[in-house]
ZAMARGU-4260 file (C-alpha; in steps of 0.2 Angstrom, whole numbers, plus 5000, padded with zeros to 4 digits):
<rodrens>
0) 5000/5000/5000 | 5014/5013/5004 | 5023/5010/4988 | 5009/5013/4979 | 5004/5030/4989
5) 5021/5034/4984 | 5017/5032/4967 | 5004/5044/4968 | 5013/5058/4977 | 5026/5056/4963
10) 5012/5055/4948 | 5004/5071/4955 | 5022/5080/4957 | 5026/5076/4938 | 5006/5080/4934
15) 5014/5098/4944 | 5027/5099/4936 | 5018/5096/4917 | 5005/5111/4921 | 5022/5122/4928
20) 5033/5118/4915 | 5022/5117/4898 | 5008/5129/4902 | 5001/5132/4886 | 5003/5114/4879
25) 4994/5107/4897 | 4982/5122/4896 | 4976/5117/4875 | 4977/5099/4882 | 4965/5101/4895
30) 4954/5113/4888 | 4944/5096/4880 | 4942/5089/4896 | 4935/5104/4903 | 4922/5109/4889
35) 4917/5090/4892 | 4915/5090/4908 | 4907/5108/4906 | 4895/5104/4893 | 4891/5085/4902
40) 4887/5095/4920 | 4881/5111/4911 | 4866/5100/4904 | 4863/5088/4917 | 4861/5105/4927
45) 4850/5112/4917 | 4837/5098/4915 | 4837/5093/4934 | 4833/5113/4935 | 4820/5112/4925
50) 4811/5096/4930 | 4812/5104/4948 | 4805/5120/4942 | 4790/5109/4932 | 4787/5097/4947
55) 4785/5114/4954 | 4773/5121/4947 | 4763/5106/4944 | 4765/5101/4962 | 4747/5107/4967
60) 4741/5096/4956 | 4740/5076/4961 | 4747/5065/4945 | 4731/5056/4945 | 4719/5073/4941
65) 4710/5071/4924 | 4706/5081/4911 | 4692/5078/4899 | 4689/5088/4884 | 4688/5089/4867
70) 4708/5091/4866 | 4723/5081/4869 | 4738/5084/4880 | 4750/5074/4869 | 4750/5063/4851
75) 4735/5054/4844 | 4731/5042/4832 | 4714/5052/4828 | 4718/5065/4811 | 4715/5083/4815
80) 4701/5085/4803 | 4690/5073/4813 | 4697/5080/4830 | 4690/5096/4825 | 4674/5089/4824
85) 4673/5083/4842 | 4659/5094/4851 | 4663/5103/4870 | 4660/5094/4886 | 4646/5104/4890
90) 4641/5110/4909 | 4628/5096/4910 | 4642/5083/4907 | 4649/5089/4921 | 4635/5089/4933
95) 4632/5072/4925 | 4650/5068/4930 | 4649/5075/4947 | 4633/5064/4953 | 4636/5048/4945
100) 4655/5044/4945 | 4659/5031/4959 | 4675/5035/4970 | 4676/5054/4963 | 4683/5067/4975
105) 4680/5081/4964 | 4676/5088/4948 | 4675/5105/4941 | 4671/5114/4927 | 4683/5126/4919
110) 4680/5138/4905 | 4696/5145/4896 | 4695/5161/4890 | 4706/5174/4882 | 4714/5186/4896
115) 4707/5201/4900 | 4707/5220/4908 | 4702/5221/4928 | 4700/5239/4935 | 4697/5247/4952
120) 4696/5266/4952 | 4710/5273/4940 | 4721/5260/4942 | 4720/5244/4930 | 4730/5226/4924
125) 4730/5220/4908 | 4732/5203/4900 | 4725/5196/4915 | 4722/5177/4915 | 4704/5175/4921
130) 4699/5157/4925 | 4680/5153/4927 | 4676/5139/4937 | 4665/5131/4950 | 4670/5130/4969
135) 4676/5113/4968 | 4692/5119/4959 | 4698/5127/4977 | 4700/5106/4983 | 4710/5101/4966
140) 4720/5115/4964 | 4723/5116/4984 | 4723/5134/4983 | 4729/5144/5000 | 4720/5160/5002
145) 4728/5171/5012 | 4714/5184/5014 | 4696/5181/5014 | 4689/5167/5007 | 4685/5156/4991
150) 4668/5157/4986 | 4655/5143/4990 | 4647/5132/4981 | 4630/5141/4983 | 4639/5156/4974
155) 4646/5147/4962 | 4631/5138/4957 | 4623/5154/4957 | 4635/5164/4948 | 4637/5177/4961
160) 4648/5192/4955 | 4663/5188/4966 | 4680/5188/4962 | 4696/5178/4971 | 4713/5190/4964
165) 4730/5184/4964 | 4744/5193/4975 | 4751/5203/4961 | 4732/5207/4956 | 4730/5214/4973
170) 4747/5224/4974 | 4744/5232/4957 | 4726/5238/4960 | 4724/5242/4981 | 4744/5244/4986
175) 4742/5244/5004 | 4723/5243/5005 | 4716/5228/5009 | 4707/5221/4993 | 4693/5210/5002
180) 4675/5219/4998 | 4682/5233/4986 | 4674/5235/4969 | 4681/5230/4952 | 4677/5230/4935
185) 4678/5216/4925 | 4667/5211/4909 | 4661/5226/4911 | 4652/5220/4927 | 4657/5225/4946
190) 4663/5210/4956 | 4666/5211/4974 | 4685/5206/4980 | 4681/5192/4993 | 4699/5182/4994
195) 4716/5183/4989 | 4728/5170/4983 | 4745/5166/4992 | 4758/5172/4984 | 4766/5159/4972
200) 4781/5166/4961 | 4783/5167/4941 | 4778/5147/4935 | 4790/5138/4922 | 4777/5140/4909
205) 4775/5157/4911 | 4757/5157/4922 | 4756/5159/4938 | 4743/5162/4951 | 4748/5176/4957
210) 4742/5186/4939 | 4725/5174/4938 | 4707/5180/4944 | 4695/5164/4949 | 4678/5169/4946
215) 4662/5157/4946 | 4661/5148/4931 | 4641/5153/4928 | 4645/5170/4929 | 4654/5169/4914
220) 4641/5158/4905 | 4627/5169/4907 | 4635/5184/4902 | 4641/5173/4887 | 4630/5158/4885
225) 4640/5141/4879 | 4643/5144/4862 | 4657/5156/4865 | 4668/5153/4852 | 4684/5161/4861
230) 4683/5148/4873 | 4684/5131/4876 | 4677/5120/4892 | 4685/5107/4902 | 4681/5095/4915
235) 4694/5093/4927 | 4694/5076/4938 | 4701/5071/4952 | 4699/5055/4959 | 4700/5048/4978
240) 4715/5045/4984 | 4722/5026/4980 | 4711/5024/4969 | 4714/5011/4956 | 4715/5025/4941
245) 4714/5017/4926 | 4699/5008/4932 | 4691/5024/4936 | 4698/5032/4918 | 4689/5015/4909
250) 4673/5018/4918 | 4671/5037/4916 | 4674/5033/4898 | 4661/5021/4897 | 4649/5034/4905
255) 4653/5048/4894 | 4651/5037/4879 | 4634/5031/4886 | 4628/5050/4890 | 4632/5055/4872
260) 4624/5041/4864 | 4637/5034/4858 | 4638/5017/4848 | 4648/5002/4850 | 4659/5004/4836
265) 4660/5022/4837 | 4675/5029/4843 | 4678/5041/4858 | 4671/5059/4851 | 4683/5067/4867
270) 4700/5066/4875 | 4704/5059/4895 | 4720/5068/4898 | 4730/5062/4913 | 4742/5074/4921
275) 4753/5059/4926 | 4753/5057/4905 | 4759/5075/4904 | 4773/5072/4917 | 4779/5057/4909
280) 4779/5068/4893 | 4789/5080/4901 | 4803/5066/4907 | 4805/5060/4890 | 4811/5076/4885
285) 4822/5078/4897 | 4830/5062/4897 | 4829/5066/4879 | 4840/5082/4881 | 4852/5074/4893
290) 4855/5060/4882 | 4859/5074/4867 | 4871/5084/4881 | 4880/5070/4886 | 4883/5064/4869
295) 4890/5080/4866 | 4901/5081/4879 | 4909/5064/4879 | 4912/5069/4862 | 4922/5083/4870
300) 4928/5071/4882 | 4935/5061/4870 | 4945/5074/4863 | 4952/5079/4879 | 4956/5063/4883
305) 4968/5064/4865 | 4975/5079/4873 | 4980/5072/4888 | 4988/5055/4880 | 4995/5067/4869
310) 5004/5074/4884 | 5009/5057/4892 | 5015/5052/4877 | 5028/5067/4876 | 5028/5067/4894
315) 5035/5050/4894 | 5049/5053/4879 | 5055/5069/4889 | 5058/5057/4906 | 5064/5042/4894
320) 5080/5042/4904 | 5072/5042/4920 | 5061/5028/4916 | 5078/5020/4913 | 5088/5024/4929
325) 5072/5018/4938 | 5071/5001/4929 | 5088/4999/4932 | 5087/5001/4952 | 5073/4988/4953
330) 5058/4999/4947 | 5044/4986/4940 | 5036/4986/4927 | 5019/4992/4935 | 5027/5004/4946
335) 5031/5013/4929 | 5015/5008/4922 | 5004/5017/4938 | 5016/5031/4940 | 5009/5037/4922
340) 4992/5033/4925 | 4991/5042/4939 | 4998/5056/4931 | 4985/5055/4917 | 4972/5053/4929
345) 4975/5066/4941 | 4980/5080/4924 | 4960/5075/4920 | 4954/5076/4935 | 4961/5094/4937
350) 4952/5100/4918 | 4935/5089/4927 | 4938/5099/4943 | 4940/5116/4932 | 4925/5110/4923
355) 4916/5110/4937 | 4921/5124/4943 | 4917/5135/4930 | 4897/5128/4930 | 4896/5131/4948
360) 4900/5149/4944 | 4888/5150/4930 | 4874/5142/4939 | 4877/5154/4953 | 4875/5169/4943
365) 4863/5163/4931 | 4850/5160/4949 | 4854/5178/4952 | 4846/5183/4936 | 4834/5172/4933
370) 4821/5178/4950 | 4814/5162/4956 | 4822/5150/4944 | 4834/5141/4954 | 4849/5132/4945
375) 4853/5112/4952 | 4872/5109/4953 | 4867/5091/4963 | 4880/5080/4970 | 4874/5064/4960
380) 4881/5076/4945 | 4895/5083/4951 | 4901/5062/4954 | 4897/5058/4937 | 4905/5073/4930
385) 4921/5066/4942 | 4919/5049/4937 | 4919/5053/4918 | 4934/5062/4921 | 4942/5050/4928
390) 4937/5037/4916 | 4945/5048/4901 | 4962/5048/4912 | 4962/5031/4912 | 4958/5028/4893
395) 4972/5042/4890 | 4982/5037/4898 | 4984/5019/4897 | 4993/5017/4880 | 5009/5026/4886
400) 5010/5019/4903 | 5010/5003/4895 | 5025/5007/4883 | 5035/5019/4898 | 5034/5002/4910
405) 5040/4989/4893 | 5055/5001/4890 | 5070/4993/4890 | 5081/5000/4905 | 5097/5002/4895
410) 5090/5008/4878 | 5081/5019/4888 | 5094/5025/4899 | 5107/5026/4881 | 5091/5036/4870
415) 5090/5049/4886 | 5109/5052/4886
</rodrens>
């Protein structure tokens, strides 16, 4: 064991001494592992950022919540020109929905409609995302009001002219004031402030609660009937908690089919979008990308790992008469063999190490920039990125450890002279 520690302290001395003595040549050597290492980290970085940031902002919503509507969330079979054809769920699904579906937790009905201005006094918001819905939305969503309250189903099924704002709503129209039971303007109706939302933060898709107002949904449909052509209707689902889910999916399926009249070897004239489908979706991608990034670098791996057998080989003609003299006083064979190995090694490890280094400092300042999007340097990543490095060294440097340790002590010693 001491021999071999030995080895090491001598493999990281020459490794020293390479960097010292041939800067520029160690430095362009290098520079392939590092951009491999930067570019492997850099994206593995970036995609465990943004799964975080998407798990995020789908994290009020439970993987098994359903969406049905005349849309789907990812490909289909089903040609567009027939999709196109598929009518709206309509509110009377939903009630339909709501009464007869065994093992439901809740269901509500959401109408989604272009943004709009809201008003209070002289001040006003623009491009506002309203979202029309009935009260059971506050239990999917799991919304947290911090002020006031969420309006009740008696409102909603009335269609009362209440209003639930977003933080950022509330701090643009009343400052200081305290929204709950102010008047604003909205469809060219007054609605009365009755809650406000907990503040959320900017979402990875751009939405975000905090710039929404949640109105009841048959407010909106009396002022616009059903036949709004600006909008589209959904029903969102969610299901009671270990529930067998596919099961339920088969039998709401089987009811929606029945309610519409729908024949046996008719297709389904509608879509059942899981969010769990959506999140799978999103995972493909993103193993997608890190599969492309880590392509790329080992690509730029590959060609620092040229650079540094590059080095070893010149490394090892320079100390020809070394490996000589050592060979001649009883070195072995693998003692030469892991004295260059080491050397390759520990040379990679220092490009991995600056690699590292230089997508720490990136991630850091791009988190400053970037308001609530955090970038993920994890350690999982940080031990491949080390372990790729180190991997390289080896493949490097193996080719001219092996010829250093098979030199021939005299020829060596006579070609150093």
């Amino acid at each position: 064991m001491l021999i071999y520690l030995r080895v090491l302290k001598e493999s990281f001395n020459f490794a020293i001494n390479a960097l010292r003595n041939n800067k520029l040549r160690t430095f362009l050597s290098l520079l392939g592992v590092t951009i491999g290492i930067f570019s492997i980290i850099g994206v593995l970085a970036a995609v465990d950022s943004l799964k975080q940031e998407i798990k995020g902002s789908l994290s009020s919503l439970d993987n098994s919540t359903i969406y049905l509507m005349r849309f789907s969330f990812g490909p289909t079979d089903i040609p567009q020109w027939k999709r196109e054809q598929f009518p709206d769920v309509t509110f009377e699904e939903y009630q339909y929905v709501n009464r007869s579906m065994p093992d439901l937790k809740a269901a509500s009905f959401i109408l989604n409609v272009a943004p709009e201005t809201i008003k209070y006094q002289e001040q006003s918001v623009s491009n506002v995302e309203v979202v029309p819905v009935t009260s059971d939305y506050y239990d999917i969503e799991e919304l947290q009001v911090v002020k006031g309250r969420f309006y009740n189903e008696q409102e909603s099924v009335a269609g009362a002219p209440v209003v639930v704002i977003g933080d950022e709503i509330a701090n643009s129209l009343f400052g200081s004031e305290d929204p709950v039971g102010k008047k604003v303007r909205l469809y060219g109706r007054k609605l009365t402030v009755i809650g406000v939302l907990k503040k959320e933060g900017a979402g990875i898709f751009g939405n975000s609660k905090d710039t929404m107002v949640i109105l009841p949904v048959n407010l909106v449909r009396r002022i616009y009937g059903d036949n709004n052509k600006s909008s589209f209707p959904a029903i969102i689902i969610k299901p009671e908690p270990d529930v067998d889910v596919p099961e339920f999916i088969a039998v709401l399926k089987q009811k929606l089919r029945t309610y519409r009249g729908l024949k046996p070897d008719e297709e389904n004239n509608f879509f059942v979008n899981q969010l769990q489908g959506f999140t799978d979706f999103i995972d493909n991608i993103t193993s997608t990308m890190s599969t492309i990034g880590g392509v790329i670098g080992m690509f730029s791996l590959l060609v620092g790992g040229f650079g540094i057998a590059n080095i070893m080989f010149v490394s090892v003609k320079e100390r020809t008469n070394l490996i000589g003299i050592q060979k001649a006083l009883g070195a072995k064979k693998r003692f030469i063999l892991f004295q260059f190995l080491f050397e390759a090694v520990i040379l990679s490890i220092f490009g991995g190490l600056i690699g590292l280094f230089l997508v720490w400092l990136i991630s850091m300042f791009a988190s400053q920039f970037t308001g609530d999007f955090e970038f993920v340097l994890s350690g999982s990543n940080m031990f491949w990125g080390m372990f790729s490095s180190t991997i390289i060294g080896l493949i490097a440097g193996i080719l001219p450890a092996i010829s250093a340790s098979k030199l021939d002590p005299v020829e060596a010693i006579r070609t150093g002279m």
